[in-house]
C-alpha positions as CSV (number, residue, x, y, z in Angstrom):
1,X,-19.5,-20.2,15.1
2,X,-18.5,-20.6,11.7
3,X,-14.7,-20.1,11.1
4,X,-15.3,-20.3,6.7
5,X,-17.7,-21.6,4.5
6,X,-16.3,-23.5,1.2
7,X,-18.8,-24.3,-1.3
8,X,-20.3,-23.2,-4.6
9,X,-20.6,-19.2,-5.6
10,X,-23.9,-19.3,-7.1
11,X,-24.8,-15.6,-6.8
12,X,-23.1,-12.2,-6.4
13,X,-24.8,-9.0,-5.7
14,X,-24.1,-5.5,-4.8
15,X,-23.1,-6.1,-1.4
16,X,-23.2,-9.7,-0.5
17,X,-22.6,-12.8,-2.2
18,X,-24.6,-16.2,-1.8
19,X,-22.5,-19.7,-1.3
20,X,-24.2,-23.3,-1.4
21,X,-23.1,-25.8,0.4
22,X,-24.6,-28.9,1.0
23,X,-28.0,-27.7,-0.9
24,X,-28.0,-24.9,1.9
25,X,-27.8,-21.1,0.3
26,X,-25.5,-18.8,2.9
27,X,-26.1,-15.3,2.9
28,X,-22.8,-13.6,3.6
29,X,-21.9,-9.4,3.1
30,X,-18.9,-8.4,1.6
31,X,-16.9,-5.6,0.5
32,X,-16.9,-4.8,-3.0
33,X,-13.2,-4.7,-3.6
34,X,-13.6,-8.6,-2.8
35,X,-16.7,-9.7,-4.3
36,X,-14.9,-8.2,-7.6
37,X,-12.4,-10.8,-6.9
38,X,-14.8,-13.6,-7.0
39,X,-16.0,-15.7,-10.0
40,X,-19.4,-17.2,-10.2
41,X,-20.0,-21.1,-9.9
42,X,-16.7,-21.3,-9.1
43,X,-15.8,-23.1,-5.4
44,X,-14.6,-20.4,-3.0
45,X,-13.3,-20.6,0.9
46,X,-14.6,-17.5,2.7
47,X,-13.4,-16.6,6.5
48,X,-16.7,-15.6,7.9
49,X,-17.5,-13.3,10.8
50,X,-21.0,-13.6,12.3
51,X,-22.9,-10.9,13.4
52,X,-25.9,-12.0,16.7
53,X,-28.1,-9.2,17.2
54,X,-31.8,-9.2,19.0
55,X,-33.3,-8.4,15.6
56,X,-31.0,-9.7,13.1
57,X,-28.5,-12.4,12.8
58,X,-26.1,-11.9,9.6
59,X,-22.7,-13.4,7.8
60,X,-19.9,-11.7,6.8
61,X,-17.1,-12.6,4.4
62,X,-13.8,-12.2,4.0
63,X,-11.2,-13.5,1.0
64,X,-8.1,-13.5,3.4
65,X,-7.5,-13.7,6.8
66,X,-5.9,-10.1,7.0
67,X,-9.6,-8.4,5.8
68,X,-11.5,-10.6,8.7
69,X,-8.5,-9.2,11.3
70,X,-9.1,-5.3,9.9
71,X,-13.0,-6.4,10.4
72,X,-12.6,-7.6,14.0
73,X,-10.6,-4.3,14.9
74,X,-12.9,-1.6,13.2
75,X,-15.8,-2.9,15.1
76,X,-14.0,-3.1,18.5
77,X,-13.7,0.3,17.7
78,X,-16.5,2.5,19.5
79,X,-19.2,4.2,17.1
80,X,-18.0,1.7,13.9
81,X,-20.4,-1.3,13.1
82,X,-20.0,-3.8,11.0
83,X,-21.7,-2.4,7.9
84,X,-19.8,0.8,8.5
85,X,-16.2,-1.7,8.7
86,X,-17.2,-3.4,5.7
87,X,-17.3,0.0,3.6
88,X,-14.2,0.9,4.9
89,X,-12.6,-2.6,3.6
90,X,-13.5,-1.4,-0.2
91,X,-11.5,1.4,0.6
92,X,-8.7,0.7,2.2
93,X,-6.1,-2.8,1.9
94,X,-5.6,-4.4,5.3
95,X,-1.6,-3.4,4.4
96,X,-2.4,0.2,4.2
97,X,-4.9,0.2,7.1
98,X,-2.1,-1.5,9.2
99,X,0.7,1.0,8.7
100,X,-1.8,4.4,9.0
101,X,-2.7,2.8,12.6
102,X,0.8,2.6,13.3
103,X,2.0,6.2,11.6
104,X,-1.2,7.8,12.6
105,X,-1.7,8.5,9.5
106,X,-5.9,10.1,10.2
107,X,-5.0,11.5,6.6
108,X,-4.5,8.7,5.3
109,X,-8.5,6.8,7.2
110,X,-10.5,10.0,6.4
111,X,-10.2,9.7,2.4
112,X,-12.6,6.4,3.6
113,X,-16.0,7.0,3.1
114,X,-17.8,7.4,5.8
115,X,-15.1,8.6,8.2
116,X,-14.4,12.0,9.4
117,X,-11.8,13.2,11.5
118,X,-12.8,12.5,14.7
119,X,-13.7,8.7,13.8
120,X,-9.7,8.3,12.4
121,X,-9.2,9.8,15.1
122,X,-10.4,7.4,17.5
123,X,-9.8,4.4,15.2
124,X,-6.0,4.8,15.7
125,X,-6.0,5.7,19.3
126,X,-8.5,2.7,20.2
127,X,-6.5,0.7,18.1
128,X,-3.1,2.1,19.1
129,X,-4.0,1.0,22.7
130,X,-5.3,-2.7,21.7
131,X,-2.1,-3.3,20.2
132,X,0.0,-1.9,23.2
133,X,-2.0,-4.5,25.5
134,X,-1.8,-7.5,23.4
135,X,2.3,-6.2,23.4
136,X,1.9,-6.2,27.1
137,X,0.7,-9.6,27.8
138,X,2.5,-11.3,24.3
139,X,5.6,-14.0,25.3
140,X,6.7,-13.7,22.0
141,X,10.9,-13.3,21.8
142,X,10.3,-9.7,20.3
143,X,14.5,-9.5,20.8
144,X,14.8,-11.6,18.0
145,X,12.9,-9.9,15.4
146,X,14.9,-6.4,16.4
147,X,18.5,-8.6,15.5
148,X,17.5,-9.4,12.4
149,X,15.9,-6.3,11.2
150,X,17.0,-3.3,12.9
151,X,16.0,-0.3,10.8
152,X,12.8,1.8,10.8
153,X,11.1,0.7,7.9
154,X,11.3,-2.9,8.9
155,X,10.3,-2.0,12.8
156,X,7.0,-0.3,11.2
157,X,6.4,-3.5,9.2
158,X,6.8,-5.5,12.1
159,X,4.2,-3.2,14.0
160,X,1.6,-3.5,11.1
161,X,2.0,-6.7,11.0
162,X,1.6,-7.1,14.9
163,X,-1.9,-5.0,14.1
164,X,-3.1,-7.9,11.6
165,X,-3.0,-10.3,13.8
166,X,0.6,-12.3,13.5
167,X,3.0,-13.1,16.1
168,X,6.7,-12.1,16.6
169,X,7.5,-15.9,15.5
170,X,5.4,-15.4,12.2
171,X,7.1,-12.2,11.6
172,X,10.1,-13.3,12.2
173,X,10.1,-16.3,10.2
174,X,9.0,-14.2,7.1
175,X,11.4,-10.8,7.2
176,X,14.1,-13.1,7.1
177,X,13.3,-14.2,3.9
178,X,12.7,-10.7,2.5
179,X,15.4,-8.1,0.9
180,X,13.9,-4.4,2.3
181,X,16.5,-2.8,1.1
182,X,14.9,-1.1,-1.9
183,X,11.9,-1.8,-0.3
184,X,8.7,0.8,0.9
185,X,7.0,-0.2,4.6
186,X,3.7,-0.6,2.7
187,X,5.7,-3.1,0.1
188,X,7.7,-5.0,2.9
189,X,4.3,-5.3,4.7
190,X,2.4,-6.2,1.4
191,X,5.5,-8.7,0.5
192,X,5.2,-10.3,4.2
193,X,1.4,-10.8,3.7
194,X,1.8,-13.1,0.6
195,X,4.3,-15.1,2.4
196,X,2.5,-15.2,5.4
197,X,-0.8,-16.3,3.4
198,X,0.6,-19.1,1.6
């Protein structure tokens, strides 16, 4: 329903923040990593996910579109809801989280809070699976990507990437434009995400 809310920051909490607009106070739950980002009565543009239930309906924000994308997967995920998600996104960066799906790195998810083995577990095989169907049924010209970058590291960022949301064309566009030579997958990825966010 709501794709962001821009307004005033009039209030931050623990675990949620509270945004006026129009003389109308929203509600909306974040992770802590990103309400430590925020600055009060300053104006702020928050990607919002909302959350219908038969006993509670309930806001929650995200600074970037990368964090509402690692949201939407967590809670796809079977046995993760969305307070559980929002924990994990103080934990982990939507860069990090990308590239441990792809490695299945369950290391890597069970230093989260919250998450045991058998949830990483299933978070990168659910996951793992998603991505392989939206591969399956993408008419993205994956051929070109592979031309311009063809070397591991660069294959994994294009994967992580893929995870987040972005399409070949995106990707494409971007890792042209980046020197991975020196580079780490986590920095190319990181690197990518800046572009791609501007």
């Amino acid at each position: 329903m709501f794709s962001y809310i821009k307004g005033k920051l009039v209030s931050k909490l623990v675990n949620y923040i509270i945004v006026e607009v129009g003389g109308i106070g929203f509600k909306i739950f974040m992770s802590t990593s990103s309400i430590s980002k925020l600055n009060e009565n300053e104006e702020v543009k928050i990607h919002t996910y909302m959350q219908v239930k038969e006993d509670d309906i309930s806001l929650y924000g995200f600074i970037t579109s990368e964090e509402l994308r690692m949201f939407e997967l967590l809670i796809s995920v079977s046995g993760v809801g969305a307070k559980s998600a929002i924990t994990m996104l103080s934990s982990i960066t939507p860069s990090s989280f990308a590239l441990a799906i792809i490695s299945n790195d369950i290391k890597s998810l069970t230093k989260i809070p919250g998450i045991g083995n058998k949830t990483a577990q299933r978070i990168v095989l659910e996951l793992k699976d998603k991505l392989k169907t939206e591969e399956s049924i993408s008419n993205d010209n994956e051929e070109i990507i592979v031309a311009i970058k063809d070397d591991n590291k660069s294959s994994e960022a294009v994967q992580a990437l893929k995870v987040l949301g972005y399409t070949n064309s995106e990707i494409e566009k971007v890792l042209g434009k980046i020197d991975t030579n020196s580079m780490t997958v986590e920095d190319i990825i990181r690197t990518a995400l800046i572009n791609l966010g501007r």
